[in-house]
VODOVEX-330911 format. One record per residue (C-alpha): x negated, y, z. Coordinates in pm, whole numbers, plus 50000, padded with zeros to 5 digits. Layout:
<pts>
[pt [X,Y,Z]]
...
</pts>
This chain:
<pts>
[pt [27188,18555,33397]]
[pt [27137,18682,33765]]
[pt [26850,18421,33805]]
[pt [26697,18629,33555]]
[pt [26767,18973,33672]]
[pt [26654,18889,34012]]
[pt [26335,18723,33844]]
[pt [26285,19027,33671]]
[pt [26309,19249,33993]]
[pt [26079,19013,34203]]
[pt [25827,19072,33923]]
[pt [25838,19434,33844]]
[pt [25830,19461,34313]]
[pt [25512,19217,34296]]
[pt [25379,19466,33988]]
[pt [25449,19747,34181]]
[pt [25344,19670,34496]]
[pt [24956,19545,34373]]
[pt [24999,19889,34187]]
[pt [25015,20066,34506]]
[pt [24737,19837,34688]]
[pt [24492,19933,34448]]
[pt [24579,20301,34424]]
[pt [24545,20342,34827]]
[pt [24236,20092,34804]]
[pt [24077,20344,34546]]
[pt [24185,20620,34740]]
[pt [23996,20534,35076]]
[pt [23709,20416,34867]]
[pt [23699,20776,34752]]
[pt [23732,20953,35057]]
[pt [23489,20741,35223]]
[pt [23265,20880,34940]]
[pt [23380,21220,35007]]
[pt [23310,21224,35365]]
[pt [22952,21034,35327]]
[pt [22797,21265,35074]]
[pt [22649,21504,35292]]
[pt [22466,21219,35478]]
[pt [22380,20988,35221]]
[pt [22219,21337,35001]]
[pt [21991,21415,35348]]
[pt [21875,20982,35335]]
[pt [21485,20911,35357]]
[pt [21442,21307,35267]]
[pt [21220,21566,35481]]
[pt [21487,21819,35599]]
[pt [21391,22135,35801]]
[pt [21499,22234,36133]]
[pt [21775,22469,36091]]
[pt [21903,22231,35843]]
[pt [21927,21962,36101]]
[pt [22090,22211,36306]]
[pt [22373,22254,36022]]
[pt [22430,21903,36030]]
[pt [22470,21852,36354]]
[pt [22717,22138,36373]]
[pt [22904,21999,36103]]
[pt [22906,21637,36289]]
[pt [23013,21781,36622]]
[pt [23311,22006,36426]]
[pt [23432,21643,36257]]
[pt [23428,21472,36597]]
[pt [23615,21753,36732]]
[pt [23835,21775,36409]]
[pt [23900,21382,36443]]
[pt [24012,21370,36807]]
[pt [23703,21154,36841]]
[pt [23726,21103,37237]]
[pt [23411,21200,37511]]
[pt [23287,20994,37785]]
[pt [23201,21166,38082]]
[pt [22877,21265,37991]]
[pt [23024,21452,37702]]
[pt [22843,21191,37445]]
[pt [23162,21118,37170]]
[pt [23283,20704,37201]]
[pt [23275,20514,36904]]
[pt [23650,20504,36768]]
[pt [23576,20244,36527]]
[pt [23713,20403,36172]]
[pt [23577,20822,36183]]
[pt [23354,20920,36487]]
[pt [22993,20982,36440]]
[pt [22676,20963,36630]]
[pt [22375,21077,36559]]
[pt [22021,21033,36756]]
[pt [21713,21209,36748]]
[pt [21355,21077,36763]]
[pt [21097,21377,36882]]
[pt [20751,21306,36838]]
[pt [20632,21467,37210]]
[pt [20896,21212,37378]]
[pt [20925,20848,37412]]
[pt [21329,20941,37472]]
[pt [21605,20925,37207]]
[pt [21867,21242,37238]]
[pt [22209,21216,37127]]
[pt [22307,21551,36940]]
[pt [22583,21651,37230]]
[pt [22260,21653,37436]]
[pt [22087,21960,37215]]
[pt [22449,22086,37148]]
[pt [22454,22145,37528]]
[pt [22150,22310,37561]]
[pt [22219,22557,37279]]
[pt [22223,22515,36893]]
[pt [22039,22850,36905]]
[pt [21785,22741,37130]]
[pt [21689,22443,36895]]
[pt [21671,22632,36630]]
[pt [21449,22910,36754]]
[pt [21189,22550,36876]]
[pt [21220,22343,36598]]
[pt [21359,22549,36318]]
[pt [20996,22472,36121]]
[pt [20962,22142,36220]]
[pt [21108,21868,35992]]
[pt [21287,21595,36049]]
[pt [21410,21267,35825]]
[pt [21726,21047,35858]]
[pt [21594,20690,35877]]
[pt [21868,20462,35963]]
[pt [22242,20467,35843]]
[pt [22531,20263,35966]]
[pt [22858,20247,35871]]
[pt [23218,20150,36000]]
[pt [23333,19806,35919]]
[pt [23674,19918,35883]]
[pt [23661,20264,35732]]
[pt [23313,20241,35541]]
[pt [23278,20579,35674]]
[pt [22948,20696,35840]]
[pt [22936,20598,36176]]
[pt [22586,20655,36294]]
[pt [22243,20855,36175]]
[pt [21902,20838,36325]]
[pt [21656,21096,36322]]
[pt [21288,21126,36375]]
[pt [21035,21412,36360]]
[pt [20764,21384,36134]]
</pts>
């Protein structure tokens, strides 16, 4: 008779504990979603200038929200599971600019230059770990 009870308790743990897997599993796949939307919406579309300027306010105040760390030059480090970099492609410059670099000179001052110019997210990557959103690229058309 114990054989049995302790059978039964081994199988309703094992039941229980896949249970639990999967709900977390689900879980993270959802947030993941959550978190991506905004990007993923913005993918291989025309956006304007001041809407760039949204998103990378809204990138910056996740980094910052996330603890996501700064090197010295202020640029955030890849944490591997929630930062997020973006880089932007301007058609006047062979350069690439990292967001923290036009966040330092001034959201306001971007979007008084380039708040009619449009821009388009070409390139997505993601975190291995996470699945969350770990880098966007720009580029003025």
């Amino acid at each position: 008779m114990k054989k049995y009870v302790i059978l039964a308790i081994i199988i309703v743990l094992s039941i229980s504990s896949i249970a639990y897997l999967y709900t977390k599993y689900k879980s993270d796949i959802l947030q993941a979603e959550s978190n991506n939307k905004m990007y993923i919406e913005i993918y291989n579309k025309e956006i304007s200038g001041t809407e760039f300027a949204s998103i990378i306010n809204k990138t910056l105040d996740r980094n910052e929200k996330n603890k996501v760390q700064k090197n010295e030059n202020g640029i955030y480090i890849n944490n591997d599971t929630n930062s997020i970099s973006i880089e932007i492609k301007f058609k006047d410059s062979e350069e690439i600019f990292k967001v923290e670099q036009i966040s330092k000179n001034g959201i306001e001052n971007f979007i008084k230059l380039y708040s009619n110019f449009k821009f388009k997210c070409t390139k997505i990557e993601y975190h291995e770990k996470t699945k969350y959103i770990k880098y966007l690229y720009f580029e003025e058309t």
